[in-house]
Structures are given as structure tokens and as C-alpha cells.
FIKOLZA-1660 file (N, C-alpha, C; in steps of 0.1 Angstrom, whole numbers, plus 5000, padded with zeros to 4 digits):
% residues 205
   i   px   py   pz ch aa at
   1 0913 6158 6146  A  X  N
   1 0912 6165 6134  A  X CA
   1 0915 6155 6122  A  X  C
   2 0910 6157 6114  A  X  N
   2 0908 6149 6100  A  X CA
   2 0919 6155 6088  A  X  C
   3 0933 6145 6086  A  X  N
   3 0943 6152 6083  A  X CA
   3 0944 6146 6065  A  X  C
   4 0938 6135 6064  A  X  N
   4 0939 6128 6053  A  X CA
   4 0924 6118 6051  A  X  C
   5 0920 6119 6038  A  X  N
   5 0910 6108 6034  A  X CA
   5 0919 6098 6021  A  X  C
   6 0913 6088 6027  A  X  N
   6 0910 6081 6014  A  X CA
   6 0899 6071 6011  A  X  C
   7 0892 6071 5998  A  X  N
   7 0882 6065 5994  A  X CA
   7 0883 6064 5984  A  X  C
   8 0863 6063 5979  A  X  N
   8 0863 6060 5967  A  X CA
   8 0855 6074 5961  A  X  C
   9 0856 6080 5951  A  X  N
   9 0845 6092 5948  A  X CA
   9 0834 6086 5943  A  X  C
  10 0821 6091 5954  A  X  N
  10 0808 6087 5958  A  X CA
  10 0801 6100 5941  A  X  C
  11 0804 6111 5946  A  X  N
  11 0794 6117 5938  A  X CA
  11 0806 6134 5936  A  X  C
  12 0803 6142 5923  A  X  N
  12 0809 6154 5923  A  X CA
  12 0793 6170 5928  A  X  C
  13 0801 6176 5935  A  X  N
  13 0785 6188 5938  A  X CA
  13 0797 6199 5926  A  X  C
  14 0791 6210 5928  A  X  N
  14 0798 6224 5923  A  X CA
  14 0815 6225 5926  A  X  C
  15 0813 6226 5935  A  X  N
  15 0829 6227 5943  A  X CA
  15 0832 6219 5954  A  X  C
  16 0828 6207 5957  A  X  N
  16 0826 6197 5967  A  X CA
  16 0828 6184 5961  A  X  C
  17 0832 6171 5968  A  X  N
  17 0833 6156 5958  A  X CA
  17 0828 6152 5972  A  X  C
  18 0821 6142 5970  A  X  N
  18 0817 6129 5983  A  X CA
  18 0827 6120 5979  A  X  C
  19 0834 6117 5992  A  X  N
  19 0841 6105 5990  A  X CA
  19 0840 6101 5998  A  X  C
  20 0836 6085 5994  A  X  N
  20 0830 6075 6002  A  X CA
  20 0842 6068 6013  A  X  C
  21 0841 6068 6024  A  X  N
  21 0853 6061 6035  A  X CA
  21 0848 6049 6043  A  X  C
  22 0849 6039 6038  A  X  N
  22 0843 6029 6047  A  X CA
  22 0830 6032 6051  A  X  C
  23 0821 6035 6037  A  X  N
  23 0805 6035 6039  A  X CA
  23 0799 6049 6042  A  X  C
  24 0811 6055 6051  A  X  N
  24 0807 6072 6051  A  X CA
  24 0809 6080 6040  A  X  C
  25 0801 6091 6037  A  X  N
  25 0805 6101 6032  A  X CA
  25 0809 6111 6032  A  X  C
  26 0820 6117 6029  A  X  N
  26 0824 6132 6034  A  X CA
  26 0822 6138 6026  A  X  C
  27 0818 6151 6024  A  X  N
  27 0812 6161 6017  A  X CA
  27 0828 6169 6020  A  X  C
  28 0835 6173 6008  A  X  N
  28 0855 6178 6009  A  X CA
  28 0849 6193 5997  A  X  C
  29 0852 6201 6006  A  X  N
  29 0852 6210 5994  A  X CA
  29 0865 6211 5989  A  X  C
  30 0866 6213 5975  A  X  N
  30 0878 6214 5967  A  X CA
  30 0879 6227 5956  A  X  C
  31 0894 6234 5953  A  X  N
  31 0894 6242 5940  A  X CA
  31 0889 6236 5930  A  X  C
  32 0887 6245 5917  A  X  N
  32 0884 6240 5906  A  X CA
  32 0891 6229 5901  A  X  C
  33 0905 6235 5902  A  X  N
  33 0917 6225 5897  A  X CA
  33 0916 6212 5904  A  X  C
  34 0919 6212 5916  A  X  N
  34 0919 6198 5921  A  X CA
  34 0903 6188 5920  A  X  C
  35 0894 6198 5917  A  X  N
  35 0884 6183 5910  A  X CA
  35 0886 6182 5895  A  X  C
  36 0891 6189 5890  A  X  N
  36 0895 6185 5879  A  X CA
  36 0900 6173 5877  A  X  C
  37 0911 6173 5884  A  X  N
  37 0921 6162 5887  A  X CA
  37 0915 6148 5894  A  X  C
  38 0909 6146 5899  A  X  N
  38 0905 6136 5904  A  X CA
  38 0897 6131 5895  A  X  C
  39 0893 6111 5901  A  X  N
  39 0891 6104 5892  A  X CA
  39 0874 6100 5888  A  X  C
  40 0867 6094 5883  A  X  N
  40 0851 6092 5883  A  X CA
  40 0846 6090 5892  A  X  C
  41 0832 6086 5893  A  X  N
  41 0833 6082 5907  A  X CA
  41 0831 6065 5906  A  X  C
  42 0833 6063 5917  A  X  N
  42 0831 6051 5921  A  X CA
  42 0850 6045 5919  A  X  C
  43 0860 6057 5912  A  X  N
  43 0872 6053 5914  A  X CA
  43 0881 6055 5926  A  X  C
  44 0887 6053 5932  A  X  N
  44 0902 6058 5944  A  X CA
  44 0906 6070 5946  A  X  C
  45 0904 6078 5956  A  X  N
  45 0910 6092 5953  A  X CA
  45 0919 6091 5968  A  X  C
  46 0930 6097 5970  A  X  N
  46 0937 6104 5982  A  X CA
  46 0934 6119 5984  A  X  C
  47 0926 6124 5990  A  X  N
  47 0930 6133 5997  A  X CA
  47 0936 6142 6008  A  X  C
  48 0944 6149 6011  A  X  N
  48 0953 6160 6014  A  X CA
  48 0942 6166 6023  A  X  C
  49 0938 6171 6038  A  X  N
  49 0926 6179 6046  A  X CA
  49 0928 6189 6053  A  X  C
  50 0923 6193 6050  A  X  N
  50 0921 6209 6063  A  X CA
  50 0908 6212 6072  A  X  C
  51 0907 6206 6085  A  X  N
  51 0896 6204 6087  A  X CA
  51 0892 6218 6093  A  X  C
  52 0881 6224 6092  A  X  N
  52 0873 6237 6098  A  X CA
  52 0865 6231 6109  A  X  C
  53 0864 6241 6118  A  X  N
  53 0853 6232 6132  A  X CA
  53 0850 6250 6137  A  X  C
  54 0833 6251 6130  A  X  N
  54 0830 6263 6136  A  X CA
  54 0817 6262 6145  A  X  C
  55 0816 6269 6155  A  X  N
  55 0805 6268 6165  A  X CA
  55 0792 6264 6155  A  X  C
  56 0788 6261 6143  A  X  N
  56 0775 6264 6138  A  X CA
  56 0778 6254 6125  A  X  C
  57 0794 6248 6121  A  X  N
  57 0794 6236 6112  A  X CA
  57 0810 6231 6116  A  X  C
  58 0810 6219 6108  A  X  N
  58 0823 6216 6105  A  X CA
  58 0829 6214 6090  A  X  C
  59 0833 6217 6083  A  X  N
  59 0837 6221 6066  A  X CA
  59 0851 6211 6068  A  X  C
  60 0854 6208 6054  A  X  N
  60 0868 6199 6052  A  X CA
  60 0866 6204 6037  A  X  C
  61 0884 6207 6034  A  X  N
  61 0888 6209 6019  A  X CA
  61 0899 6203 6024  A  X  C
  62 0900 6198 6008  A  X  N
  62 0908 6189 6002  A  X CA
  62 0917 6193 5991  A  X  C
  63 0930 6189 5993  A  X  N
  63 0940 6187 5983  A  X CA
  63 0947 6178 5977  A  X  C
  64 0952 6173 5964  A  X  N
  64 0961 6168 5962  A  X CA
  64 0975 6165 5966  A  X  C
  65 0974 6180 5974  A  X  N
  65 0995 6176 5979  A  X CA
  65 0993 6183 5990  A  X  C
  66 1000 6178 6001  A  X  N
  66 1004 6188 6013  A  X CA
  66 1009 6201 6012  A  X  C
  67 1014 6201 5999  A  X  N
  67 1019 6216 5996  A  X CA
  67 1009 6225 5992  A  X  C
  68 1002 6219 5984  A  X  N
  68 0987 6229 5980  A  X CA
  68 0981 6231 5994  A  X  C
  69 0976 6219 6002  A  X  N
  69 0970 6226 6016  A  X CA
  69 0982 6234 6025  A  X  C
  70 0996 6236 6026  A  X  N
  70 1004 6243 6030  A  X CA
  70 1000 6260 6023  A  X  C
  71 0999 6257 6011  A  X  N
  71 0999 6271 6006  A  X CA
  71 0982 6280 6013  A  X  C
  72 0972 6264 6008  A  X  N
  72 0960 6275 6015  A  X CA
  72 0961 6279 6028  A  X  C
  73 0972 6272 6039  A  X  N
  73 0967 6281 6052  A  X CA
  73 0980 6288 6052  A  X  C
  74 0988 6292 6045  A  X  N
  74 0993 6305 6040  A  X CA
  74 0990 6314 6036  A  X  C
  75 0978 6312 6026  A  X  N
  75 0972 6323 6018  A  X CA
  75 0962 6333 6027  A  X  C
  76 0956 6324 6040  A  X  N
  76 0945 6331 6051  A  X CA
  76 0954 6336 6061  A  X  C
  77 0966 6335 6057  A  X  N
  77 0974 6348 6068  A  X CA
  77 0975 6360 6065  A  X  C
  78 0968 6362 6054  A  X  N
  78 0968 6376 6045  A  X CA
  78 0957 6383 6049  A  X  C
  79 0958 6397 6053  A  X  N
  79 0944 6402 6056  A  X CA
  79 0934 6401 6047  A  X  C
  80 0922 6399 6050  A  X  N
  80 0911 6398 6036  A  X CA
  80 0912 6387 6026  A  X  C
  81 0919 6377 6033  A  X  N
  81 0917 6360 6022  A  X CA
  81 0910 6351 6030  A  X  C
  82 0902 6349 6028  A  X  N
  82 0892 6341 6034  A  X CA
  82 0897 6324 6028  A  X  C
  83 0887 6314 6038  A  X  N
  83 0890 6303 6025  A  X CA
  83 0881 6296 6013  A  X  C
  84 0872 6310 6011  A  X  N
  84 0869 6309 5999  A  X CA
  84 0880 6313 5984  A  X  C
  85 0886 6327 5989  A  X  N
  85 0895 6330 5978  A  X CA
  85 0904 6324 5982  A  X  C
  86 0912 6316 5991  A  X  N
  86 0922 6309 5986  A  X CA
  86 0921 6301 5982  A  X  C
  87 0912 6288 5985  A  X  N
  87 0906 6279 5971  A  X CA
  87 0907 6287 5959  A  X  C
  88 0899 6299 5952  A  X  N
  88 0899 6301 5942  A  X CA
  88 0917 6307 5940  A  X  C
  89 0920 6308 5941  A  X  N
  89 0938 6313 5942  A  X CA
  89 0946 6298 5937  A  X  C
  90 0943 6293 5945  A  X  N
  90 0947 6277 5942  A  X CA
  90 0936 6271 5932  A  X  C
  91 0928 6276 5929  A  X  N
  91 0924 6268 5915  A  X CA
  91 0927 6278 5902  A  X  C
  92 0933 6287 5903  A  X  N
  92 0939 6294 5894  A  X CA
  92 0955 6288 5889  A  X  C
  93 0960 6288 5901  A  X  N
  93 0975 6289 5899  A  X CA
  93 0977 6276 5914  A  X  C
  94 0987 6267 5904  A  X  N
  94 0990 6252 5912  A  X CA
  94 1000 6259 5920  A  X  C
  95 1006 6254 5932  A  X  N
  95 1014 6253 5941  A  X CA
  95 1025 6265 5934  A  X  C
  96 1031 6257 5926  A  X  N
  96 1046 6262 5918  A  X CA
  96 1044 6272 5913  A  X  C
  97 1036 6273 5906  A  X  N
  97 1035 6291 5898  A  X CA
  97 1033 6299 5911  A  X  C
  98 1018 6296 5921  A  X  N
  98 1018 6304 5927  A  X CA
  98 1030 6309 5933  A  X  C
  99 1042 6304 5938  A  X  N
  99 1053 6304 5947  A  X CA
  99 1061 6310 5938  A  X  C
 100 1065 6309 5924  A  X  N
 100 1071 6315 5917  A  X CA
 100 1063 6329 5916  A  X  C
 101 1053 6331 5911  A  X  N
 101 1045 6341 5910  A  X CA
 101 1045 6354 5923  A  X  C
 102 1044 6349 5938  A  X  N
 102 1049 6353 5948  A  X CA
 102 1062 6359 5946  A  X  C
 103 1073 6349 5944  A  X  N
 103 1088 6350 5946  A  X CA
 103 1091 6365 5942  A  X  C
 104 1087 6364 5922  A  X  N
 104 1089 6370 5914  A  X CA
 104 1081 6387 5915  A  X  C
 105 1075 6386 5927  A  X  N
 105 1063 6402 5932  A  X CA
 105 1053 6398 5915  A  X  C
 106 1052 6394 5908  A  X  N
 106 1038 6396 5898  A  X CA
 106 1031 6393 5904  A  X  C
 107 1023 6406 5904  A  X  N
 107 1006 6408 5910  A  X CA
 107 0997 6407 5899  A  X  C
 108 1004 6407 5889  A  X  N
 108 0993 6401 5877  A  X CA
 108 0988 6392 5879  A  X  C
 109 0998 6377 5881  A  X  N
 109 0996 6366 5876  A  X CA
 109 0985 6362 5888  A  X  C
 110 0983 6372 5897  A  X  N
 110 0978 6367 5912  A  X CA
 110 0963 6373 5911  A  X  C
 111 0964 6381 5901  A  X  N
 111 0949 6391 5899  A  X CA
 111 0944 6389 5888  A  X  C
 112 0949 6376 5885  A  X  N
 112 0936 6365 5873  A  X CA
 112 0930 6356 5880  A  X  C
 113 0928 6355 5895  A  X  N
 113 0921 6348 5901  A  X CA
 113 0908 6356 5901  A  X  C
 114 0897 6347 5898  A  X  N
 114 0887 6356 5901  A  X CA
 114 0882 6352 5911  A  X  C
 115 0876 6373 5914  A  X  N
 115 0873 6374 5927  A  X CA
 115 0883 6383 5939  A  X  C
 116 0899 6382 5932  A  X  N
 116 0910 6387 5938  A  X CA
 116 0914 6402 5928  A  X  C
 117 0911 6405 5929  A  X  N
 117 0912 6427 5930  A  X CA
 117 0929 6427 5930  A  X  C
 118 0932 6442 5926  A  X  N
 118 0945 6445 5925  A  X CA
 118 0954 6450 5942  A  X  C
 119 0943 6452 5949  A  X  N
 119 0944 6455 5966  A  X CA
 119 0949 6440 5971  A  X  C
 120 0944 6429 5966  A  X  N
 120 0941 6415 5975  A  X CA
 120 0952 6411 5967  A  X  C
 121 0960 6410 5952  A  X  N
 121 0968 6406 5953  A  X CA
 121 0980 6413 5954  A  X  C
 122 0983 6426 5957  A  X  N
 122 0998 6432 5961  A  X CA
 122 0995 6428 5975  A  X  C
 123 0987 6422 5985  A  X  N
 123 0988 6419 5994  A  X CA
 123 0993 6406 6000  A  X  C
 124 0988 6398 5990  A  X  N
 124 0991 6385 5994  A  X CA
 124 1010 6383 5988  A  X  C
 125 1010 6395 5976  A  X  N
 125 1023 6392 5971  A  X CA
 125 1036 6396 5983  A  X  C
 126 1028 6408 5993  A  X  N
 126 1042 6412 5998  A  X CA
 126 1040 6409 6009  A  X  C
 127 1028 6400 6015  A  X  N
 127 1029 6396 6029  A  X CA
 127 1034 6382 6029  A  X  C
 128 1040 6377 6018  A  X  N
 128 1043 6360 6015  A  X CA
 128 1052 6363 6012  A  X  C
 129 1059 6375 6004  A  X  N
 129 1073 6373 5998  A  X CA
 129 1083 6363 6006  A  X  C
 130 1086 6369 6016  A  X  N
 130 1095 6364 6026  A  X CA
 130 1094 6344 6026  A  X  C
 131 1079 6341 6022  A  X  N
 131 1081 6328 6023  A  X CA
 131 1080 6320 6011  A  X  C
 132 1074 6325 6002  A  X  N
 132 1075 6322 5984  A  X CA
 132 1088 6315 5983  A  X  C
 133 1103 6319 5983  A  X  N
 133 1115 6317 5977  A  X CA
 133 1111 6304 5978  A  X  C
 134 1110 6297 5992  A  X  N
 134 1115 6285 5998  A  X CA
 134 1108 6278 5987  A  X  C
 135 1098 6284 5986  A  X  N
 135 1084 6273 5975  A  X CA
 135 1090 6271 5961  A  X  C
 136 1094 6282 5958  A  X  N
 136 1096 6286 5941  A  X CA
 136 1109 6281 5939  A  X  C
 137 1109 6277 5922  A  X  N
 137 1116 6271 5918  A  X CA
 137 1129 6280 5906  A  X  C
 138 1124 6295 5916  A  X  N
 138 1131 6303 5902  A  X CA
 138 1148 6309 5908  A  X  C
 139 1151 6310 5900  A  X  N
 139 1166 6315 5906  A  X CA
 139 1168 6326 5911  A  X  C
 140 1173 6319 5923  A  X  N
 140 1171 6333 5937  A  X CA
 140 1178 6347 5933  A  X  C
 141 1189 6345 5923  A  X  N
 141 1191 6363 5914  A  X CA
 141 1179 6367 5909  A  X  C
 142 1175 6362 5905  A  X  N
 142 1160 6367 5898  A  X CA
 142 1148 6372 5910  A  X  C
 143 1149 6365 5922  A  X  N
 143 1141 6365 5931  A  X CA
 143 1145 6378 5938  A  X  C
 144 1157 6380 5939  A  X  N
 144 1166 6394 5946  A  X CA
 144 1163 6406 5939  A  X  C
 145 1165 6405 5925  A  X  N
 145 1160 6415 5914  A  X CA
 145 1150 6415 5914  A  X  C
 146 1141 6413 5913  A  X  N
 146 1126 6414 5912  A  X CA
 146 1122 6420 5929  A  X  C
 147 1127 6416 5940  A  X  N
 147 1126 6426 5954  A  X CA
 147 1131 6437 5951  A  X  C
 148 1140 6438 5944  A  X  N
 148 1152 6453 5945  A  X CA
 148 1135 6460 5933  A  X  C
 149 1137 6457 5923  A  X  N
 149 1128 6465 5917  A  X CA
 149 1111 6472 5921  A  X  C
 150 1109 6463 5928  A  X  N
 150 1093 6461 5935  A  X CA
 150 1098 6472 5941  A  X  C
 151 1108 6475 5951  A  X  N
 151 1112 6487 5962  A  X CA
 151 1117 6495 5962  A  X  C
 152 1122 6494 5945  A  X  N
 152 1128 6506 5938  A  X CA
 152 1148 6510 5941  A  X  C
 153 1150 6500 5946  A  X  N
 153 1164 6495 5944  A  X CA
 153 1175 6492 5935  A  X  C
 154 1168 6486 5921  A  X  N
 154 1179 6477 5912  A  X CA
 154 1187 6494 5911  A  X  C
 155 1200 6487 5903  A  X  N
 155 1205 6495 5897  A  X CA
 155 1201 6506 5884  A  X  C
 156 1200 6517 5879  A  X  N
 156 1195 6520 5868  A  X CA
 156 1196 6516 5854  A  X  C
 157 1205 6510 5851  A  X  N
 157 1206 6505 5836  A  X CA
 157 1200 6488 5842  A  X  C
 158 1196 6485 5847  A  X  N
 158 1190 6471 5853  A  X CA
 158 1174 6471 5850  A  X  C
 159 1171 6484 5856  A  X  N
 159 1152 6486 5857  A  X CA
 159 1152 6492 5844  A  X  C
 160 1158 6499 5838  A  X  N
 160 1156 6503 5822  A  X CA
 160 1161 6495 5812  A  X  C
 161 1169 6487 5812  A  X  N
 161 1166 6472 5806  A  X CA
 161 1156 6463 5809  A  X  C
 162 1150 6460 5820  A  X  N
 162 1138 6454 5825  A  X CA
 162 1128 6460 5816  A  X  C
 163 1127 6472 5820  A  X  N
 163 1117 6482 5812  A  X CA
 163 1117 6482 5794  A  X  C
 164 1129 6484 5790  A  X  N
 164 1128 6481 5779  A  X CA
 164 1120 6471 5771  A  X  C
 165 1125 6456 5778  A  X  N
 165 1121 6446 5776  A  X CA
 165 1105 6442 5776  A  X  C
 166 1101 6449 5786  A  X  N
 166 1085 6447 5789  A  X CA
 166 1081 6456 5776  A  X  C
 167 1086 6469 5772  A  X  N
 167 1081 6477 5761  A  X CA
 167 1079 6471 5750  A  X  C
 168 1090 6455 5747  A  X  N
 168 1091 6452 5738  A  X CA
 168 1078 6440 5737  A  X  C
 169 1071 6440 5746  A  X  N
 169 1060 6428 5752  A  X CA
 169 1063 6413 5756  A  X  C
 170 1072 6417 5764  A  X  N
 170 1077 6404 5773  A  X CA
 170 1068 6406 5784  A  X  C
 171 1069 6399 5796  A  X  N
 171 1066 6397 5806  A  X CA
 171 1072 6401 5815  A  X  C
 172 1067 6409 5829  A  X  N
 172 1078 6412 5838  A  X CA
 172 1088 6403 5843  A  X  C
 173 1081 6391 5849  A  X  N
 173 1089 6383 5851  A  X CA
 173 1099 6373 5841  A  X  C
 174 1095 6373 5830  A  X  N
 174 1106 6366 5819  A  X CA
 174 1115 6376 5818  A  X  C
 175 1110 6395 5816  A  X  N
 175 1122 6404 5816  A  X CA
 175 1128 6401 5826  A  X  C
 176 1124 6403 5837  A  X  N
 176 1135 6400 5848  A  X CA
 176 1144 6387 5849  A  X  C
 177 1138 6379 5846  A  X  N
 177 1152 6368 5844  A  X CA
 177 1160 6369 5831  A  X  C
 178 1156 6375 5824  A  X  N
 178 1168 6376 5810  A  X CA
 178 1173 6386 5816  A  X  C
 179 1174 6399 5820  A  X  N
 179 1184 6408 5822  A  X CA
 179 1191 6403 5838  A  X  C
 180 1185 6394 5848  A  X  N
 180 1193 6392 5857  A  X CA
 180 1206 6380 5851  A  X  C
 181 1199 6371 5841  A  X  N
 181 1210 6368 5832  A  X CA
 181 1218 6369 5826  A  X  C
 182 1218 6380 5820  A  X  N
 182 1224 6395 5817  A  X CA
 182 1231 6399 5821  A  X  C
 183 1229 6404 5835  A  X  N
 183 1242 6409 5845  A  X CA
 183 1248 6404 5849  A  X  C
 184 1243 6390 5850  A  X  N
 184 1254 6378 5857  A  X CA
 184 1267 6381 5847  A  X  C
 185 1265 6374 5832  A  X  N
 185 1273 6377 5823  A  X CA
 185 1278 6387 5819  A  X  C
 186 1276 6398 5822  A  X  N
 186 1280 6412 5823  A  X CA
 186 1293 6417 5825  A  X  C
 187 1289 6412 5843  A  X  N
 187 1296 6420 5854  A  X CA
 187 1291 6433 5856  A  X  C
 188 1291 6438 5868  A  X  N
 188 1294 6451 5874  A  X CA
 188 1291 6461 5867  A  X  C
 189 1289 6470 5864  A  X  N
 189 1291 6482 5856  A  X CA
 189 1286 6483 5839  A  X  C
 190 1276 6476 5836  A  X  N
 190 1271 6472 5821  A  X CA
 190 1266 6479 5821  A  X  C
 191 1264 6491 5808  A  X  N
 191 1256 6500 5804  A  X CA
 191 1241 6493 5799  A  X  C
 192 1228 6500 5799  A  X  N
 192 1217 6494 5796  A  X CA
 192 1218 6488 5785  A  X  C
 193 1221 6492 5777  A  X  N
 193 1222 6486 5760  A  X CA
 193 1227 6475 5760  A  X  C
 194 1235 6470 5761  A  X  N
 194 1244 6462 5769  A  X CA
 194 1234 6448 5773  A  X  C
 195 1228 6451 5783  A  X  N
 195 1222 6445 5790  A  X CA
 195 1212 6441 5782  A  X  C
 196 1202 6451 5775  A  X  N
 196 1194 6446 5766  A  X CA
 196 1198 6438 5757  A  X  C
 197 1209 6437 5753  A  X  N
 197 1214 6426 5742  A  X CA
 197 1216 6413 5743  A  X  C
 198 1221 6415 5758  A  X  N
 198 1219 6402 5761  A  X CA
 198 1209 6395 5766  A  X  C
 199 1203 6403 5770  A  X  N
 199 1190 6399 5775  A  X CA
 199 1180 6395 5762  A  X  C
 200 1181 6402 5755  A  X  N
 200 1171 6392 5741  A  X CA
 200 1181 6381 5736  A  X  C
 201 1190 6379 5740  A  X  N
 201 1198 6367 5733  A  X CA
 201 1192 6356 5742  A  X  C
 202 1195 6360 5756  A  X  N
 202 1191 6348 5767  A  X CA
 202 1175 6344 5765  A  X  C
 203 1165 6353 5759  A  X  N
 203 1149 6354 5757  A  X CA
 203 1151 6344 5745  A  X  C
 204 1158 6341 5734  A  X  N
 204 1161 6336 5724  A  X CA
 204 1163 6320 5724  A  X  C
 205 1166 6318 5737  A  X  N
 205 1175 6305 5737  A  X CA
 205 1162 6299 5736  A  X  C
% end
């Protein structure tokens, strides 16, 4: 199996680059993003592989980082993600958002992929939760609060300061880290108002 290329980039197709390897050409399909990123042709490129081998072809996509092809054979453990939409998933949202985006349950930020429905992303959000933290870079109280609320857990002056906040046109996930900031500094037993105040002060910084 073909774990890694490197060459030179021969030619760009639609969603595909030829990179030349010692005279051969590979035909690599790639997300949007990651041809973006890469260089002219006829310049040096590293790619990251995932090789397919099906009775009728053999396909290779390409990534920039081990972590982005970690995430796409993550994303086809999801019922109904093919590896068409996880390319498009990953050419939406790089490595890090998506894993924060996961961590955090927003099924928004997962259902500006186009092509991915509001079915395909609460799917991919709650069948990955479990593995998102490790990826994401966001603070695991925030990551805890944002499960408790998805399942209808948090405490009540917690989800109605959340709520407030979103009313106020924040984001679920920025609400949620200002009032899990919030309660840190709180303590225990903070009435919602409370929590709101601090929570637009921490939105402020």
C-alpha cells in the first residue's frame, strides 16, 4: 500500500493533482483545501495517502498531514460518509476546527459542508464525540459542558445563561466557553445572572 508520495506537481484536474514520482504519474485525489495549498506545477509537493484498491479500480487521496488523512478514515466510520463527503468535510473545516467543532457537539459548523445535511452531521458529531477531545484544542470544561448540554444535563442557571448568550447572537460554542468560564470563577451554586455577567466580561477580553 502506498502510504506517502513525494514529487513534483505534473498537472492540477478538478479535485485531483498528478504528481510526478520518478517519471510516474499519480493521479491523488485531494479536498478543496489541500489543493489549494499546494505548490505550481512543476514545484515539490509531500503528500500524506490513503490508498483504495477496489475490484474495478485503485483511487489514492492525499493529505497534507497524517492528521487530516487520520481524520478522513475517521469520518467513514460514520454511517452514510462515504469518501467523497469526507473529502468535502475536510475541505471545509482543517483538522483543528473539525475536532474542536466535534468536541464542542456544533452541528452547524459540520453542516456548512456541502453536501452534508443536518441528519449526516448530528451523526458524524455524536459518533466521533468520544474521539474529537483527543484532536481538539479546546478546554476539556467546555468539552464536558457542551456533552452535558447536547444530553440535557448542565445545570439550569448554566443552559439559561448559555441560552441567554446565544439570544444575545453569540455562538453556541463561544457561549459555551464564556459561561463554562463563568462557573469556574463562580463556584458552585451561581444564579444565572451571575453567570451572564461574567460570561460577557470573559466574551470581552
Amino acid at each position: 500500500m502506498i502510504g506517502k508520495l513525494k514529487g513534483l506537481i505534473d498537472a492540477y484536474g478538478e479535485d485531483f493533482v498528478i504528481l510526478d514520482v520518478g517519471g510516474v504519474g499519480y493521479q491523488v485525489h485531494c479536498s478543496a483545501r489541500t489543493l489549494q495549498g499546494l505548490p505550481a506545477p512543476g514545484e515539490a509537493a509531500v503528500l500524506s495517502i490513503e490508498t483504495y484498491v477496489r475490484e474495478d479500480q485503485i483511487k489514492l487521496f492525499g493529505f497534507k498531514s497524517d492528521v487530516e488523512r487520520e481524520w478522513f478514515r475517521l469520518l467513514q466510520t460514520v454511517q452514510g460518509v462515504g469518501a467523497k463527503v469526507a473529502l468535502a468535510v475536510l475541505g471545509t473545516l482543517p483538522p483543528a476546527e473539525l475536532a474542536n467543532a466535534i468536541a464542542l457537539r456544533d452541528k452547524a459548523a459540520v453542516s456548512r459542508t456541502p453536501g452534508v445535511g443536518p441528519k449526516v452531521a448530528e451523526r458524524i458529531v455524536t459518533e466521533l464525540k468520544d474521539k474529537a477531545p483527543a484532536f481538539a484544542d479546546v478546554d476539556p470544561a467546555v468539552v464536558h459542558l457542551s456533552g452535558a448540554l447536547d444530553e440535557h444535563r448542565a445545570p439550569r442557571p448554566v443552559s439559561d445563561a448559555i441560552s441567554a448568550l446565544v439570544n444575545l447572537g453569540y455562538g453556541q460554542p463561544q457561549a459555551a466557553a464564556a459561561i463554562a468560564a463563568a462557573a469556574r470563577n463562580a463556584g458552585d451554586g451561581a444564579e444565572t445572572a451571575q453567570l451572564i455577567r461574567l460570561g460577557l466580561k470573559e466574551l470581552a477580553k
